[in-house]
C-alpha positions as CSV (number, residue, x, y, z in Angstrom):
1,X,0.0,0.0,0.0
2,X,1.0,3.3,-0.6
3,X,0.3,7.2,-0.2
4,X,-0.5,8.9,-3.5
5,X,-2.0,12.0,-2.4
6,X,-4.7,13.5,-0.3
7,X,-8.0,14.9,-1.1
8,X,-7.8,18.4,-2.0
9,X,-11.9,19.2,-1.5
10,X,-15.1,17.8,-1.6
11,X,-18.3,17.9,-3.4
12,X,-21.8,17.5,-4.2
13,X,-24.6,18.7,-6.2
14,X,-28.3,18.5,-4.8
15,X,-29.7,19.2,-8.2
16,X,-28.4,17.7,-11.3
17,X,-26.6,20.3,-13.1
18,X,-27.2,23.4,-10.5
19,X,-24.3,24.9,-8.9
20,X,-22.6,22.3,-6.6
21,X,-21.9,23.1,-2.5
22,X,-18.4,22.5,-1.3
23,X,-18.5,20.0,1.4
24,X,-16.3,20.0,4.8
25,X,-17.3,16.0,5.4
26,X,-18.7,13.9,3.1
27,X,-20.9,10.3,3.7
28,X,-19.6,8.2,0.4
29,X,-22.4,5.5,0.4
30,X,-22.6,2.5,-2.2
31,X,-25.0,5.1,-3.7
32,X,-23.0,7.9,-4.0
33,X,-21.9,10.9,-1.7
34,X,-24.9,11.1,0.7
35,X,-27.1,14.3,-1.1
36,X,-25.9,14.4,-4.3
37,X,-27.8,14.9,-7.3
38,X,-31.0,13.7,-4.9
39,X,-33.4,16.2,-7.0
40,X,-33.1,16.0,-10.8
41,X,-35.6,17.4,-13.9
42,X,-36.9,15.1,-16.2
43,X,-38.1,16.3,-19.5
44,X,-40.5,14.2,-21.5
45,X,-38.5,15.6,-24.8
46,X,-35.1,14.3,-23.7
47,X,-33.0,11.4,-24.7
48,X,-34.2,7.9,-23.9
49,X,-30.8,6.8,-21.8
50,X,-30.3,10.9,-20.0
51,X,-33.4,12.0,-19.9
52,X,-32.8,15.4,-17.5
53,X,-32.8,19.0,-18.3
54,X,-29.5,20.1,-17.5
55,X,-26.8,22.9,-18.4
56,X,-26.7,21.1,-22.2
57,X,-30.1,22.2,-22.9
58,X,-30.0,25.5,-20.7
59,X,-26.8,26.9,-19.9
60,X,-28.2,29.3,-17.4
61,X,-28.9,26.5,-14.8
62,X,-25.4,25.9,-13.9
63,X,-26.3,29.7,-12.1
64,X,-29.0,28.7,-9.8
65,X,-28.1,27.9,-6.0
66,X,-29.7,24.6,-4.3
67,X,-28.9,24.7,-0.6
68,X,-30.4,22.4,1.6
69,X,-33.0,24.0,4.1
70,X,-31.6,22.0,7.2
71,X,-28.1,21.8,6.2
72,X,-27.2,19.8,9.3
73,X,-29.9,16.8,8.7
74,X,-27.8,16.7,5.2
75,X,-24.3,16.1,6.5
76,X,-24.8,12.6,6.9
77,X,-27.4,9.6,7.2
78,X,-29.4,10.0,10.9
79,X,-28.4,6.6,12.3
80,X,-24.6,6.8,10.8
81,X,-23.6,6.0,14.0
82,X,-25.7,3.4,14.6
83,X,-25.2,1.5,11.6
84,X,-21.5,1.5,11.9
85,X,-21.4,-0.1,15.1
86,X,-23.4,-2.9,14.4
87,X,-21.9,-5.7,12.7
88,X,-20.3,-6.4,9.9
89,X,-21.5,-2.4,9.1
90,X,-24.8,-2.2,8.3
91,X,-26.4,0.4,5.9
92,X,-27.2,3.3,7.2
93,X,-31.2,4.8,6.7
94,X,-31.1,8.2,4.5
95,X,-33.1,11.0,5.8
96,X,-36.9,11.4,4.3
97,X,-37.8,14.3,2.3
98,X,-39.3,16.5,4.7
99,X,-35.9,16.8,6.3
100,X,-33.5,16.7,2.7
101,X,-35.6,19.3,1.4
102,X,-34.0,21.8,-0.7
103,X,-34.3,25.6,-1.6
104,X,-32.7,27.1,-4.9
105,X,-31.2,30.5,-5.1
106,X,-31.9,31.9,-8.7
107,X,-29.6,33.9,-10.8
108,X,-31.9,37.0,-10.1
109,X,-31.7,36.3,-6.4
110,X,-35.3,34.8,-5.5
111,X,-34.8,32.0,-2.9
112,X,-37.5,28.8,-4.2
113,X,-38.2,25.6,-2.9
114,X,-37.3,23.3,-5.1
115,X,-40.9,22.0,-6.2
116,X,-42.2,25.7,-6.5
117,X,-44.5,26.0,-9.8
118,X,-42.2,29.0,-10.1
119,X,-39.5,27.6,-10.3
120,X,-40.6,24.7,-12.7
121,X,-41.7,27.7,-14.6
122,X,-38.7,29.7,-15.1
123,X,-36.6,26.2,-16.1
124,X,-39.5,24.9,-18.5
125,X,-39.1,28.9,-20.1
126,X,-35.3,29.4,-20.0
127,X,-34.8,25.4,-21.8
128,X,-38.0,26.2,-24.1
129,X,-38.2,22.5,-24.5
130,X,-41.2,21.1,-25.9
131,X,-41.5,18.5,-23.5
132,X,-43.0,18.7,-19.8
133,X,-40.8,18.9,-17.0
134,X,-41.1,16.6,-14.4
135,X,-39.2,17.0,-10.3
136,X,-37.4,13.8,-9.4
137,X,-36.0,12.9,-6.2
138,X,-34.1,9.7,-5.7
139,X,-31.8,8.8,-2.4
140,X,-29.8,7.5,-4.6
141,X,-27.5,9.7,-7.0
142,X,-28.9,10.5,-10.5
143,X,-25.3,10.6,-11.3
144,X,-24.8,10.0,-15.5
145,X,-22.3,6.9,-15.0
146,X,-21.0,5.7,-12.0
147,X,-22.0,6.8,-8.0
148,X,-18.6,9.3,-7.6
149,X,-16.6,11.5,-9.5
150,X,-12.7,12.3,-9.4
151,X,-10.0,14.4,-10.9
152,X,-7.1,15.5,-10.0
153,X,-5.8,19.1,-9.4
154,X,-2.6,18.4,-12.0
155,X,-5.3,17.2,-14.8
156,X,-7.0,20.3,-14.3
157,X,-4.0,22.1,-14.5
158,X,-2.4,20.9,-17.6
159,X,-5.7,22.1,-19.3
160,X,-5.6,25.1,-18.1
161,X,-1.9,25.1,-20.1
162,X,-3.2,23.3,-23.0
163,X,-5.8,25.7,-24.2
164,X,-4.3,28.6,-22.9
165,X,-7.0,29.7,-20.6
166,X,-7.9,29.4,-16.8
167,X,-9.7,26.7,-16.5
168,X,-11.9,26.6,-13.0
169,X,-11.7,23.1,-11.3
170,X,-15.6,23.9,-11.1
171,X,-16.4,23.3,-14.6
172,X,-15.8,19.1,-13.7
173,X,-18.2,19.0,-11.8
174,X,-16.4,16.1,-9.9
175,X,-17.1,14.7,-6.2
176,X,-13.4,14.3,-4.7
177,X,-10.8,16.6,-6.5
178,X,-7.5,15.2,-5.4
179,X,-3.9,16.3,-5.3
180,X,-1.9,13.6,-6.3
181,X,1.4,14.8,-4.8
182,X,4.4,14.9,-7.6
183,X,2.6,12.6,-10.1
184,X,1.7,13.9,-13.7
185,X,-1.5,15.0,-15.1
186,X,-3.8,12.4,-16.2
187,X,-2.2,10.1,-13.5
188,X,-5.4,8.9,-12.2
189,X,-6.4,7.3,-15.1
190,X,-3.5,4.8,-14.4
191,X,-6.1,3.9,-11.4
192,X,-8.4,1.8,-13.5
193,X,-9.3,-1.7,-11.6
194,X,-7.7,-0.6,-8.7
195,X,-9.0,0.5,-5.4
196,X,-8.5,3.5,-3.0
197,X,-8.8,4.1,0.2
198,X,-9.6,7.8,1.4
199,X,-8.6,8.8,4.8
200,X,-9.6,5.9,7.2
201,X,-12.1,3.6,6.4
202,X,-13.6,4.5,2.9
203,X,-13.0,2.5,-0.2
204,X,-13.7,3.3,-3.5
205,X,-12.7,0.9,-7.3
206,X,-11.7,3.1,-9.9
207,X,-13.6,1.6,-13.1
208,X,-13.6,4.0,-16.1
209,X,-12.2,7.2,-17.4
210,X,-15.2,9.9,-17.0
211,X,-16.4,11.2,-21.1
212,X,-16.6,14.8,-21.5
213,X,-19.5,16.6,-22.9
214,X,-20.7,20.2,-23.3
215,X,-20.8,20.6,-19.1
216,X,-17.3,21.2,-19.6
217,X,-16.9,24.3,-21.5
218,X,-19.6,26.2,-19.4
219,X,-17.6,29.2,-17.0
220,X,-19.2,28.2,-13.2
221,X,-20.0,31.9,-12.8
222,X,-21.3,33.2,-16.0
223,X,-22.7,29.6,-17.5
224,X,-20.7,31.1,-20.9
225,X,-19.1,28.2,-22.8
226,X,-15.5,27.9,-23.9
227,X,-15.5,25.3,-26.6
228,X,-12.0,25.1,-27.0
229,X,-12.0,23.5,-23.7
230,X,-14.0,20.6,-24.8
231,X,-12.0,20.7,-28.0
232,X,-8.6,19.9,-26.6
233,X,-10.4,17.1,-24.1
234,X,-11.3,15.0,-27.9
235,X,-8.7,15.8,-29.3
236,X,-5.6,15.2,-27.0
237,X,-7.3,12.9,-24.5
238,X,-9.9,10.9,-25.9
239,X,-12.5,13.2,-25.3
240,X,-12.0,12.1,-21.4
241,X,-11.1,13.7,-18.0
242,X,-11.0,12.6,-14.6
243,X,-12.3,9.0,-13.4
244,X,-15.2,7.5,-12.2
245,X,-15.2,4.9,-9.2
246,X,-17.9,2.5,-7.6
247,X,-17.9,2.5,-3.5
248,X,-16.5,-0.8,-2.2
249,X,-16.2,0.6,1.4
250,X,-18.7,3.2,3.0
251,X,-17.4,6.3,5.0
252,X,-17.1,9.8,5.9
253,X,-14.4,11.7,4.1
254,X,-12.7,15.0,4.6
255,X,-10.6,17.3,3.0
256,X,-6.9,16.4,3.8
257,X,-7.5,12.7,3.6
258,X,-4.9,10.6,2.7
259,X,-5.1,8.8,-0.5
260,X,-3.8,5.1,0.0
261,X,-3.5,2.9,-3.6
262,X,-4.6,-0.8,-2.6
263,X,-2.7,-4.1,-3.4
């Protein structure tokens, strides 16, 4: 076993493809990181395999704020505790929705609660889809791929000096961003069917390398694309960035966690 690194922050996203939270602890369940992407859009008019409204079909969405109404009942499952003192580790019971609820900031400041008609409004306007949009909420992530996202602070980095540009850490939109010490950019992809441990007890089975799409090229702050972004990703890297992982091991992560590669 060895130390490769340590995790540089943490992240999760309420709402599929609103702005994200950055996390002091995290719960990374079997299902994902405990709160992320609970609450999703559907639209009737999207594809059969992703069918959610997200910052593809309406750039402006990466703008709006979800912020969970009892931010404490969101740090981690009620009976955590509990459930990992009783043998072998059983699963812990996520919260219900009355206490996961979730407000939404929008970009002209109104605060929402995330089933207002309002709200539904304004997204159904901004996308002018010709479908109907339907409120989902799942407890377990309506991730694209796989439950958790990574990528590492030298990836993002050597994209930034690749195209020229700054390129925000943001726009990946990634769980766990890591710092992988003195390695070299695109180092986790050398990760692939092995496992990781983060800090003490969490494991997690690197599986794939993550496929880039539009997300990418969208500025976290404005929501205005840099396509050149995406461009370089296909061209120089497969059109891939960053890694996605299945949990193997549940636990609470924090930033500063060591990063140990498995046997």
């Amino acid at each position: 076993m060895s130390v490769i690194g340590h995790v540089e922050s943490l992240w999760r996203y309420p709402v599929k493809s609103m702005q994200g939270e950055k996390l002091q602890e995290a719960f990374v369940g079997f299902s994902g990181v405990y709160g992320d992407r609970l609450y999703a859009f559907h639209n009737s008019a999207g594809r059969a395999v992703l069918p959610y409204l997200t910052g593809r079909e309406l750039e402006e969405m990466l703008l709006y704020q979800p912020r969970f109404r009892y931010p404490e009942k969101a740090r981690r499952p009620p009976n955590l505790a509990e459930a990992e003192a009783t043998a072998p580790g059983a699963n812990p019971v996520y919260a219900g929705p009355a206490d996961l609820v979730v407000d939404v900031e929008t970009p002209a400041g109104d605060v929402l609660a995330i089933d207002s008609p309002d709200l539904h409004h304004r997204l159904h306007k901004g996308s002018g889809t010709a479908g109907t949009l339907t409120l989902l909420r799942s407890d377990r992530a309506m991730t694209d791929c796989r439950p958790v996202s990574v990528i590492s602070a030298q990836t993002v980095a050597a994209l930034g000096e690749e195209t020229g540009i700054p390129v925000d850490h943001r726009r990946f939109r990634a769980n766990i961003y890591v710092d992988l010490d003195a390695a070299s950019s695109f180092a986790e992809d050398t990760f692939i069917g092995r496992s990781l441990r983060i800090g003490t007890k969490a494991v997690i089975c690197v599986v794939e390398r993550d496929p880039r799409c539009k997300m990418i090229t969208l500025d976290p702050d404005t929501a205005q694309p840099s396509p050149e972004i995406l461009r370089t990703v296909a061209q120089a890297h497969e059109g891939k960035a960053g890694v996605y992982a299945a949990v193997l091991v549940q636990g609470t992560v924090h930033p500063g966690d060591e990063i140990t590669l498995l046997p």
